[in-house]
C-alpha positions in Angstrom: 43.7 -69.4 -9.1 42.8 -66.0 -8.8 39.6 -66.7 -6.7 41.7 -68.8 -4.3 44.6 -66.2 -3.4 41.7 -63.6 -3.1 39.7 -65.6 -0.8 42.6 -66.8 0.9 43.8 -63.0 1.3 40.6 -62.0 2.5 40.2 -64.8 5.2 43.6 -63.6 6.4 42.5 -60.2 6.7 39.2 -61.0 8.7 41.5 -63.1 11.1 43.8 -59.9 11.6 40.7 -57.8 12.5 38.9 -60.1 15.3 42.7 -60.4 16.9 43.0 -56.9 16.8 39.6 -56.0 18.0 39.1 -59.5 20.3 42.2 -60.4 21.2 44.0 -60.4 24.2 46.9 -57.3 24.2 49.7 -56.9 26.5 49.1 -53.9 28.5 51.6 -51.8 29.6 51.1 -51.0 33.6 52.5 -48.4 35.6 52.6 -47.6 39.3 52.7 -44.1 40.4 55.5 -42.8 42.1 54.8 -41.5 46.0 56.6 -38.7 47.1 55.2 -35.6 50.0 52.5 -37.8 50.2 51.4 -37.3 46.4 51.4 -40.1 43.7 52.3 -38.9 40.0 52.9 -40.7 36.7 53.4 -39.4 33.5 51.2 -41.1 30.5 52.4 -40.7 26.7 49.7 -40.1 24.2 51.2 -41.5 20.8 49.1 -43.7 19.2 47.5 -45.0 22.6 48.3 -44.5 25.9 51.4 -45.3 27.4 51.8 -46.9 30.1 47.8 -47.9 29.5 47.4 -48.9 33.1 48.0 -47.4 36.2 48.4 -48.5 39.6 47.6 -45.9 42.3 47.4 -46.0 46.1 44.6 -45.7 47.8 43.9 -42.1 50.0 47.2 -40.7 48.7 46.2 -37.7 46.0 47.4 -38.3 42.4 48.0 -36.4 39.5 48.7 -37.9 36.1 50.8 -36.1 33.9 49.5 -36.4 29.9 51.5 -35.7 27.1 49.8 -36.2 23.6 52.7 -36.3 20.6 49.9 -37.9 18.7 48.4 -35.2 15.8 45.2 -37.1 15.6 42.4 -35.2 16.7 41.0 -38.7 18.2 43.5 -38.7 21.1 42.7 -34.0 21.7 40.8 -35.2 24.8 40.8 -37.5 27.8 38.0 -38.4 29.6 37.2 -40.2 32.9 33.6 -40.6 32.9 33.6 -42.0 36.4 35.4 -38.6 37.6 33.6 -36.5 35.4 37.0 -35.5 33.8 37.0 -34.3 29.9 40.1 -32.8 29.1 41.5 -31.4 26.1 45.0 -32.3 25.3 46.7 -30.1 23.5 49.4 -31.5 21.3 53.7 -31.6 22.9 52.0 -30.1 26.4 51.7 -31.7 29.1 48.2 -31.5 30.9 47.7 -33.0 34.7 45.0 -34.3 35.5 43.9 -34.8 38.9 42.6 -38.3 40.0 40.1 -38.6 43.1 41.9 -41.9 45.2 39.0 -42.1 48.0 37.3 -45.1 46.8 39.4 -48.0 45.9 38.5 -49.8 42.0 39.2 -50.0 38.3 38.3 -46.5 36.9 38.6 -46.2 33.0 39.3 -43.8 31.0 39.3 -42.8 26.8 39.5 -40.7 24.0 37.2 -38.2 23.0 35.5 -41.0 20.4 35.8 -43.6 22.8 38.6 -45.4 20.3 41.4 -45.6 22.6 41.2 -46.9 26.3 43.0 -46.8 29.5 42.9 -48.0 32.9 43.3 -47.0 37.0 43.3 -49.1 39.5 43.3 -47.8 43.2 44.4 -50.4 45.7 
């Protein structure tokens, strides 16, 4: 009996980590708000990114607006690889970052070990 609720338990917990690692999430999306011809949007760091995706417009300069509440050292930098942004975060501040909106695309950006992800897209 024993052998079966351990197996059973442990078939359970393989299930629970290709959903969490392969499985489709919502995502939370955001659109920048235009104002003076300028686009911002402000992006909690907690545990993730929220919202995780961001909508810009295209040509009209952007700034996003991190705030990391998160004490994991995992989530002390952002970085834009496509940008050539890495950027520490430094815990309850908030840090802009400066987003080049020339080209249209899906950007992405992560943590500083790659864990946690996030998206722009420039229409």
């Amino acid at each position: 009996m024993t052998k079966i609720i351990v197996l059973i338990a442990g078939l359970a917990l393989i299930g629970f980590i290709i959903w969490w690692f392969f499985g489709k999430h919502e995502v939370a999306t955001g659109t920048a708000t235009v104002a003076n011809n300028h686009q911002d949007i402000d992006i909690e760091v907690k545990g993730g990114y929220s919202p995780e995706e961001v909508v810009l417009e295209h040509g009209v300069p952007a700034t996003l607006h991190f705030t990391r509440k998160d004490a994991s050292s995992c989530l002390d930098h952002v970085v834009f690889s496509d940008f050539g942004i890495n950027q520490a975060l430094p815990q309850d501040k908030q840090v802009a970052v400066e987003i080049d909106t020339s080209k249209p695309g899906e950007y992405t950006w992560a943590c500083g070990m790659d864990m946690f992800h996030g998206k722009v897209i420039i229409k």
